[in-house]
C-alpha positions in Angstrom: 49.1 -23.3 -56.1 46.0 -24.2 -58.4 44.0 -21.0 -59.9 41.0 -22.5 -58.4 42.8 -22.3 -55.0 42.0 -19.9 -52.4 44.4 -18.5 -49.5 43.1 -16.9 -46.5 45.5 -13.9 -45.5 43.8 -12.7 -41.5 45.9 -9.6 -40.4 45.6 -9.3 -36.7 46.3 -5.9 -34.7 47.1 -6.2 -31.0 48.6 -4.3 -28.4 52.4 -5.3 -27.8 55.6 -3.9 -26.5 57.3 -6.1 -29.3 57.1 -8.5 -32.1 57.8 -11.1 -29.8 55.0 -10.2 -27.5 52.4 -9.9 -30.6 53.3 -12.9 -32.7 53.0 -15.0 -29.1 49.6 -13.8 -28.3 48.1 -14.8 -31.8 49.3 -18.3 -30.7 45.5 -19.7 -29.7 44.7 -18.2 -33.1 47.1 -19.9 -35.2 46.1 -23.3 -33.8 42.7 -23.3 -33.9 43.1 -21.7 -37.2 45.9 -24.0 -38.5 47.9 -21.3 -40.4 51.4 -19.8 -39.9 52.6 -16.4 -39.4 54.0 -14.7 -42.3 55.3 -11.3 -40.9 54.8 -8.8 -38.1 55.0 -5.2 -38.4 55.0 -2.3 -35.7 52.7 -0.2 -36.2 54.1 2.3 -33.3 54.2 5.4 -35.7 50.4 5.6 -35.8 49.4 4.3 -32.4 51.8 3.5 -29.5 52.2 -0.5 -28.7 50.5 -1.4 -32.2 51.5 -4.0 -34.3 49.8 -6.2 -37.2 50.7 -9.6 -37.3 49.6 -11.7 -40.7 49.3 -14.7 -40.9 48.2 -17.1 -43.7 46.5 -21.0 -44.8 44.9 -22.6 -47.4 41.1 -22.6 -47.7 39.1 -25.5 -48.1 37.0 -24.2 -50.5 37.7 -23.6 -54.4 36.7 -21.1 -57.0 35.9 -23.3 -59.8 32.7 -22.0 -61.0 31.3 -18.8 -59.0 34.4 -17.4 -57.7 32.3 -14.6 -56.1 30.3 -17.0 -54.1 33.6 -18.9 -53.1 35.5 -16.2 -52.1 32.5 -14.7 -50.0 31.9 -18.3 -48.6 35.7 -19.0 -47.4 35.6 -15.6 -45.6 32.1 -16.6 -43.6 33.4 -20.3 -42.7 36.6 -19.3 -41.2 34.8 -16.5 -38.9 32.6 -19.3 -38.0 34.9 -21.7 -37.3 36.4 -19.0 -34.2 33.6 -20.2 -32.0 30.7 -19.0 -31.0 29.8 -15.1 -30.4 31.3 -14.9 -33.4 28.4 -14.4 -36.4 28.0 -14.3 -40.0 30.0 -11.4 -41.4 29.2 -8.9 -43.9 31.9 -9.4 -46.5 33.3 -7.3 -49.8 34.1 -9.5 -52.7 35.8 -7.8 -55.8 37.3 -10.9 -57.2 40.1 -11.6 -56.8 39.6 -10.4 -53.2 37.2 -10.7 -50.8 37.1 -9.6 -47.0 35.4 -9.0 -43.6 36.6 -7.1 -40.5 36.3 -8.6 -37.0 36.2 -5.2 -34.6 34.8 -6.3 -31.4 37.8 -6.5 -29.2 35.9 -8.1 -26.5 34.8 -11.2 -28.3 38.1 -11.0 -30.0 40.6 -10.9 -27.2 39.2 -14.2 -25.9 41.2 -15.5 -29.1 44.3 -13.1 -29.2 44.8 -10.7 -25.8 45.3 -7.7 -26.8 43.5 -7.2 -30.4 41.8 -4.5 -31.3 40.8 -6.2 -34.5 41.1 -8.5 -37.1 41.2 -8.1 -41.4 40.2 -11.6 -42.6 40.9 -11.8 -46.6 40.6 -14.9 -49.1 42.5 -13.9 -52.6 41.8 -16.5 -55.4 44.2 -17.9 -57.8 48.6 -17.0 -57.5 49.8 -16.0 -54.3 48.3 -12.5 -53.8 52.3 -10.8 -52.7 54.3 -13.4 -55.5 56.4 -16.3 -55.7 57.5 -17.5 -52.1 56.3 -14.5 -49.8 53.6 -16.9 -48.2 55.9 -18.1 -45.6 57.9 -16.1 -43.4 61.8 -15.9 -43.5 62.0 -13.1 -41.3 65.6 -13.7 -39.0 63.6 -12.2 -35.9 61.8 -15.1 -35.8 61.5 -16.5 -32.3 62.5 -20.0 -31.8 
């Protein structure tokens, strides 16, 4: 990965009874989006049925000059690119970082059944959690 490189990181929470369950309803997500799922985590100890599914691509835009304005940018075209209903975003941007929350469950839930909402971040530069953790190697992994 290029330092001028951005990765989006969108963490999805949605109702499930299991990680089965909630990686397979962020399906519609994942292809429109055209990322992969890097891990799935129950949430159950804070709120019955909850788990946070992750999952990860490349953005199409680079930080080569204003890195602010990239990273801000990268967040706003993928909420865009969901459809409609879904508007510009306010978004945070301390660089390296910078990040929106989607928490309208019924516009939502047309892309993932069951959310309740959804983190989109864009992290310039090295993978944001270290060598290799951008892909998911988890053995409970449905086929």
């Amino acid at each position: 990965m290029d330092e001028d490189d951005l990765v989006l990181l969108i963490t999805v929470v949605v109702e499930a009874a299991d990680e089965q369950q909630a990686r397979a309803a962020c399906d519609a997500l994942i292809s429109r989006a055209g990322a992969q799922i890097v891990d799935a985590r129950d949430c159950s100890d804070e709120e019955p049925g909850c788990w946070a599914v992750v999952i990860t691509r490349p953005s199409t835009e680079k930080a080569t000059h204003n890195v602010s304005a990239a990273l801000a940018r990268a967040v706003r075209t993928f909420v865009r690119g969901l459809g409609e209903g879904f508007s510009t975003p306010r978004v945070a941007c301390e660089p390296p970082t910078a990040w929106t929350v989607l928490d309208e469950p019924e516009l939502i839930n047309g892309l993932v059944p069951g959310a309740e909402r959804v983190l989109v971040e864009v992290w310039a530069g090295d993978d944001p959690f270290g060598a290799g953790t951008l892909r998911d190697n988890s053995p409970s992994k449905p086929s």
